[in-house]
C-alpha positions as CSV (number, residue, x, y, z in Angstrom):
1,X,0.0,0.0,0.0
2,X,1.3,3.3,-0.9
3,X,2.3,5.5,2.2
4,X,-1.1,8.0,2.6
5,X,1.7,10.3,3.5
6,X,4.0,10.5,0.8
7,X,3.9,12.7,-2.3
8,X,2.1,11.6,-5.2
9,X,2.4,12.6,-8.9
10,X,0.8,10.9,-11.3
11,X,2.8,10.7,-15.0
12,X,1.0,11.8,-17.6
13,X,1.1,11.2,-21.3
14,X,2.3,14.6,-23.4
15,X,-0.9,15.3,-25.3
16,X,-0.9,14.7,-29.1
17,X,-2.0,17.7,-31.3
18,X,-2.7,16.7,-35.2
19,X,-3.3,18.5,-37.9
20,X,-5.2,18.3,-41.0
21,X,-5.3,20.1,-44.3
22,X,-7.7,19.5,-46.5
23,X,-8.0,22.6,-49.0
24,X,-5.6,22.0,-51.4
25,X,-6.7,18.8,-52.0
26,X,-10.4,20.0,-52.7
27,X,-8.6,22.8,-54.7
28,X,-7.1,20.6,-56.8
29,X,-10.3,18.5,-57.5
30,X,-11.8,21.5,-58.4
31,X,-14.2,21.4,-55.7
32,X,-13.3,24.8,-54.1
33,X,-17.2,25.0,-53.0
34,X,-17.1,21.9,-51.2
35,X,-13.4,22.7,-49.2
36,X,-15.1,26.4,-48.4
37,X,-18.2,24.6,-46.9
38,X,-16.6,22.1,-45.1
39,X,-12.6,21.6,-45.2
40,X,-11.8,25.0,-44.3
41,X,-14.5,25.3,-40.9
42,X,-12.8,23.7,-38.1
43,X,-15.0,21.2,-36.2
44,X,-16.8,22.7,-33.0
45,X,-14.8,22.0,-30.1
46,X,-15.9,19.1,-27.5
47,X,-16.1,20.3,-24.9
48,X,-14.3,18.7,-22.2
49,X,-15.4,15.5,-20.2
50,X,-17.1,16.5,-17.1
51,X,-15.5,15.2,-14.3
52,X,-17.1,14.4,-10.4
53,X,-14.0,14.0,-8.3
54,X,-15.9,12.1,-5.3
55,X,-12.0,12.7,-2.7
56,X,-11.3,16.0,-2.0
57,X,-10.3,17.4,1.4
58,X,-9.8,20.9,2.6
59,X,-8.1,20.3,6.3
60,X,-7.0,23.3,8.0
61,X,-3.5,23.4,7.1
62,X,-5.0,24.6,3.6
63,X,-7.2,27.4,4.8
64,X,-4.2,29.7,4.8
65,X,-2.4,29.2,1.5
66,X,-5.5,28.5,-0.3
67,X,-8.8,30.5,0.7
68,X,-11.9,29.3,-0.1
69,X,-12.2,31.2,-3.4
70,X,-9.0,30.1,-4.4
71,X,-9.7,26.4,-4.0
72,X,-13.3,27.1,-5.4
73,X,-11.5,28.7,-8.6
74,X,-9.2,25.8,-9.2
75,X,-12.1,22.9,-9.0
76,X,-13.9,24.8,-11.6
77,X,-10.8,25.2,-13.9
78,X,-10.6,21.6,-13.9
79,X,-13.6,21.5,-15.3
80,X,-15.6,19.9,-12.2
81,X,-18.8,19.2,-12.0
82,X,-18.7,18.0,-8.2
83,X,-16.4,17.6,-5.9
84,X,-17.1,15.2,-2.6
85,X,-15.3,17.1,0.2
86,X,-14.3,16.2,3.4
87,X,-12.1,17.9,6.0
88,X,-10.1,17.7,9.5
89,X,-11.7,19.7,10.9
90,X,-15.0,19.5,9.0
91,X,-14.8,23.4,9.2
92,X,-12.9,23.2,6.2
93,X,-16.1,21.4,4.1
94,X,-18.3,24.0,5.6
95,X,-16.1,26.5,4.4
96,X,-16.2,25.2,0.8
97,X,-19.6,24.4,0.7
98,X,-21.0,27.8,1.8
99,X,-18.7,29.2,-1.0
100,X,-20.0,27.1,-3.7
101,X,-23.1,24.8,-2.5
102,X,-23.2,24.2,-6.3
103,X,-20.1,22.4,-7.0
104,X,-19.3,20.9,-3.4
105,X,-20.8,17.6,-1.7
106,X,-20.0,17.5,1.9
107,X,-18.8,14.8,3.7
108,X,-18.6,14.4,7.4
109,X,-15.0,13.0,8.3
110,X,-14.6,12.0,11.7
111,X,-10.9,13.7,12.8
112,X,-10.8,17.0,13.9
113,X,-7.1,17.1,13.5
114,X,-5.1,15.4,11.3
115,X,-3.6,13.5,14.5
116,X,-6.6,11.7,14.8
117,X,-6.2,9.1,11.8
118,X,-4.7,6.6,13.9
119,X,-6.7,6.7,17.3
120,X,-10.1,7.9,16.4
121,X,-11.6,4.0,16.2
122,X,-10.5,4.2,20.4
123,X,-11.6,7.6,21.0
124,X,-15.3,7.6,22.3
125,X,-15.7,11.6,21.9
126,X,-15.6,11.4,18.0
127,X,-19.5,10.1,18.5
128,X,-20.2,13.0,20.2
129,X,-18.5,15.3,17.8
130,X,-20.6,13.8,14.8
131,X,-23.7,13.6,16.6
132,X,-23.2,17.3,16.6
133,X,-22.3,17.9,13.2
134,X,-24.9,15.9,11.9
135,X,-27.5,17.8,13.8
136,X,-26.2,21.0,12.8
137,X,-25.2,20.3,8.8
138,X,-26.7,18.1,5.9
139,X,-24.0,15.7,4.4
140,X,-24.0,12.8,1.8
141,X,-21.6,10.4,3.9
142,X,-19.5,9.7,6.8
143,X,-15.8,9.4,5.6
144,X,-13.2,9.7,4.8
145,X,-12.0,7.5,7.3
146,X,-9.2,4.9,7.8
147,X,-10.1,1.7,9.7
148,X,-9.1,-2.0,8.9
149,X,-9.6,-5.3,9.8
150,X,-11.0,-6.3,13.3
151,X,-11.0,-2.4,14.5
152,X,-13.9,-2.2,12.2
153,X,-15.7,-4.0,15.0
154,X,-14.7,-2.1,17.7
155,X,-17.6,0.8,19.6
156,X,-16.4,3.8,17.8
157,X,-16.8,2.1,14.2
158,X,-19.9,0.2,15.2
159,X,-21.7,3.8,15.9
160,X,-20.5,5.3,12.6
161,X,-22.3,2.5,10.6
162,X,-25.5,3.3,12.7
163,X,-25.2,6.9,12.2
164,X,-25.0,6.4,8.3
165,X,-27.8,4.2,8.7
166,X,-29.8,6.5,11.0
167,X,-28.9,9.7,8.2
168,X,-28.8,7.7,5.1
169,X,-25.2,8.6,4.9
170,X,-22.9,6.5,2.2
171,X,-19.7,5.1,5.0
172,X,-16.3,6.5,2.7
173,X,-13.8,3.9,4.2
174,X,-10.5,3.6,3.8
175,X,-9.7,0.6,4.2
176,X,-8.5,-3.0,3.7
177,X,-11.3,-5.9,2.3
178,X,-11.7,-7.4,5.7
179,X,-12.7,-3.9,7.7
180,X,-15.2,-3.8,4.4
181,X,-17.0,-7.1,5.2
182,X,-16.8,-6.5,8.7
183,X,-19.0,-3.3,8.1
184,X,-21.3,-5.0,5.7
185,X,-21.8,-7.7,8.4
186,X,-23.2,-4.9,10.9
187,X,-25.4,-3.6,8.1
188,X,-26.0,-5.5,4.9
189,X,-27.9,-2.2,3.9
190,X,-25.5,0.2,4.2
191,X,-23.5,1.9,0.9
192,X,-19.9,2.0,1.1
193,X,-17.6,4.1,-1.0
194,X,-14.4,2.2,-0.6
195,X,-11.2,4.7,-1.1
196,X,-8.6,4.1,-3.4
197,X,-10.3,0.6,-4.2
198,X,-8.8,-0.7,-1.3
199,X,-5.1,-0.3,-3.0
200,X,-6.3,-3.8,-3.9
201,X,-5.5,-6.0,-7.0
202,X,-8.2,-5.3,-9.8
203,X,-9.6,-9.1,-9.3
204,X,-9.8,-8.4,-5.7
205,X,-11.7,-5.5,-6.2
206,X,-13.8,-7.4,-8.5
207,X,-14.1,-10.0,-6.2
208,X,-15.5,-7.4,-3.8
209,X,-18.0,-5.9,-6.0
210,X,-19.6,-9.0,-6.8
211,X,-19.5,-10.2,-3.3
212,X,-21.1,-6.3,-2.1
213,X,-23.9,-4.7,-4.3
214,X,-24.0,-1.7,-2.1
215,X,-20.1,-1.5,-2.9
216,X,-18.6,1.4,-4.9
217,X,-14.9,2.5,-5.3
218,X,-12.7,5.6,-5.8
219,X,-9.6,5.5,-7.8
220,X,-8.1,8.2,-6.1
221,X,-4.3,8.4,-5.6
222,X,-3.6,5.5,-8.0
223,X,-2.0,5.3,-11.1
224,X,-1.8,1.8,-11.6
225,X,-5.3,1.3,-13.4
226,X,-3.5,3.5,-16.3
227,X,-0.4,4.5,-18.4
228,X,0.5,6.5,-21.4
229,X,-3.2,7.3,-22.0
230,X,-4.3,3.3,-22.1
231,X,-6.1,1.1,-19.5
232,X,-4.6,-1.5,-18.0
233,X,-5.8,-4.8,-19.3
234,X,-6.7,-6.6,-16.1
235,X,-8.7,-3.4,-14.8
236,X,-10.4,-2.5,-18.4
237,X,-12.2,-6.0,-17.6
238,X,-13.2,-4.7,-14.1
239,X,-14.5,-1.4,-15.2
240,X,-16.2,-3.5,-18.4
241,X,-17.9,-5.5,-16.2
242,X,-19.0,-3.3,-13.2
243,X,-19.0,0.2,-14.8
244,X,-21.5,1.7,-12.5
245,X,-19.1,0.7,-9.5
246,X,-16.4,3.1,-10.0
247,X,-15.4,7.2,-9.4
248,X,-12.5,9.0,-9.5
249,X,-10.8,11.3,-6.9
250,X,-7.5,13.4,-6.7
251,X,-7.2,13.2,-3.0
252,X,-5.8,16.3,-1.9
253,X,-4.5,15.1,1.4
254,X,-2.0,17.8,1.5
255,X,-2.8,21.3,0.8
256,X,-0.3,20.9,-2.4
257,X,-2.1,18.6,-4.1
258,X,-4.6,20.9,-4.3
259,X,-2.7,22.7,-7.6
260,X,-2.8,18.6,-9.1
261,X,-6.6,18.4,-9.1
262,X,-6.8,20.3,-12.7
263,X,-3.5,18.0,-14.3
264,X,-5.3,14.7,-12.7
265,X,-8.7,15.7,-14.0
266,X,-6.7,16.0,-17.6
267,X,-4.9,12.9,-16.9
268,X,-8.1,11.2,-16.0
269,X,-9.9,12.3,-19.2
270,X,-7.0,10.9,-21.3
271,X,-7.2,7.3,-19.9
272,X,-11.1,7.4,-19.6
273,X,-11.0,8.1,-23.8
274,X,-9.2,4.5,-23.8
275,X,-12.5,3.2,-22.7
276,X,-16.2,3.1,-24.6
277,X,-18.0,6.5,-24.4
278,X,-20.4,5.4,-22.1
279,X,-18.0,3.7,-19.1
280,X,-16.1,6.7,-19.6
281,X,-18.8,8.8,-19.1
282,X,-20.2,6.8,-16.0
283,X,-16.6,6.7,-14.5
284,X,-16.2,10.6,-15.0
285,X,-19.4,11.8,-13.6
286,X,-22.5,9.8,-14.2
287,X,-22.2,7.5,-10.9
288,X,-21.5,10.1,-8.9
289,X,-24.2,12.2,-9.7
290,X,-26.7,9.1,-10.2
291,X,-25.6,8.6,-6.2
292,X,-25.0,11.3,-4.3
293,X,-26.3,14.6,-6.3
294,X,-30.1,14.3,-5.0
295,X,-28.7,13.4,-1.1
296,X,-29.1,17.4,0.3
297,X,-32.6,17.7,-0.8
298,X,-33.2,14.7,1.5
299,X,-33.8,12.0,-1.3
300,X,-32.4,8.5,-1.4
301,X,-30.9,7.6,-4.9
């Protein structure tokens, strides 16, 4: 598993620029009409893919060197059309979200410092402390959140599921396949968007999603699903075969990620055009907003 810790760049492909002309060889055909009318009008522009980056966070070590309307500015540069935010503390996500209730899906994380990754499963207050928020703010899930194996069984976790039960909250868990099935165990019902896939093997991740139907997955902060602007085999099968499972995510864990989320939503469009149109699409931005774009106004998808 790569360190959560550690700085991560994606490589991406140098973009390819071709060029075509036409008009001489209409000229010379003698069919100057016919390369006015059509060789000589460039193409409309596609616009870019849309892109609903479902693992953003705004902690409060980014407050300062990036204010609100500076983070706001670069989502929508990057040609966004949501972005799932969470924060420690979740001050951050209100912060966002008040700036651009549009663009930002809120997401209840459970630390309110970054110190509290690896003790919060053991820390009783964090109930009370979402108990709060959730009475005070509407959110679309509890997460991010790193707990694995058995210590997804422990009190603190055991209330979380309830509360995304209770809320109708999605659980966004980082974790390993065993603190998945532990949670699923507690509540078959509940929905689980499981981060970074787990930093599992595509045919474990497979073997999840058939094994879970209330299971999706993020792809953020890997780079092994794609290369050089082409799917990896073993994961094109996995996205062939479940491509309603899957969303992508930058992960801006650090407040200097936050100046990758435009090159990772162009390196995301450039391995998504290595797939058919319409898992592309889904992938980008249709399963996110099938999910969790109706959750505020207090509908279930």
């Amino acid at each position: 598993m790569p360190r959560i810790d550690a700085p991560f760049r994606p490589v991406l492909p140098r973009r390819r620029v071709g060029r075509v002309a036409a008009a001489s060889v209409f000229a010379a055909l003698g069919l100057c009409a016919l390369s006015t009318s059509h060789a000589q009008t460039p193409a409309a522009a596609k616009p870019p893919l849309p892109i609903f980056d479902a693992h953003l966070h705004y902690s409060h070590d980014a407050w300062e060197p990036l204010p609100p309307a500076q983070a706001i500015a670069l989502l929508r540069q990057a040609g966004l059309k949501r972005a799932m935010v969470s924060s420690s503390s979740d001050e951050g996500t209100q912060k966002l979200y008040a700036a651009a209730p549009d663009l930002v899906l809120p997401s209840l994380r459970p630390y309110r410092t970054r110190g509290e990754i690896g003790t919060w499963v053991r820390d009783g207050s964090v109930i009370a402390h979402l108990e709060s928020r959730l009475r005070r703010f509407r959110y679309v899930a509890i997460g991010e959140y790193h707990v694995f194996g058995a210590d997804a069984d422990l009190p603190v976790m055991r209330r979380v599921v309830q509360l995304a039960r209770e809320h109708r909250l999605f659980l966004h868990s980082h974790s390993d396949a065993e603190a998945i099935d532990r949670q699923f165990a507690q509540d078959p019902q509940a929905r689980i968007l499981w981060a970074h896939a787990g930093f599992d093997a595509p045919e474990k991740v497979a073997e999840m999603l058939r094994k879970h139907q209330n299971l999706w997955c993020d792809l953020a902060f890997r780079s092994d699903h794609a290369s050089g602007g082409k799917v990896d085999p073993a994961w094109r099968a996995v996205f062939l075969a479940f491509p309603d499972r899957f969303l992508v995510g930058t992960d801006t864990f650090t407040p200097e990620r936050w100046h990758y989320v435009g090159e990772h939503a162009r390196w995301t469009r450039e391995w998504l055009a290595d797939l058919p149109a319409d898992v592309a699409e889904r992938i980008a931005w249709r399963n996110g907003e099938a999910l969790f774009t109706t959750m505020l106004a207090g509908a279930r998808p």
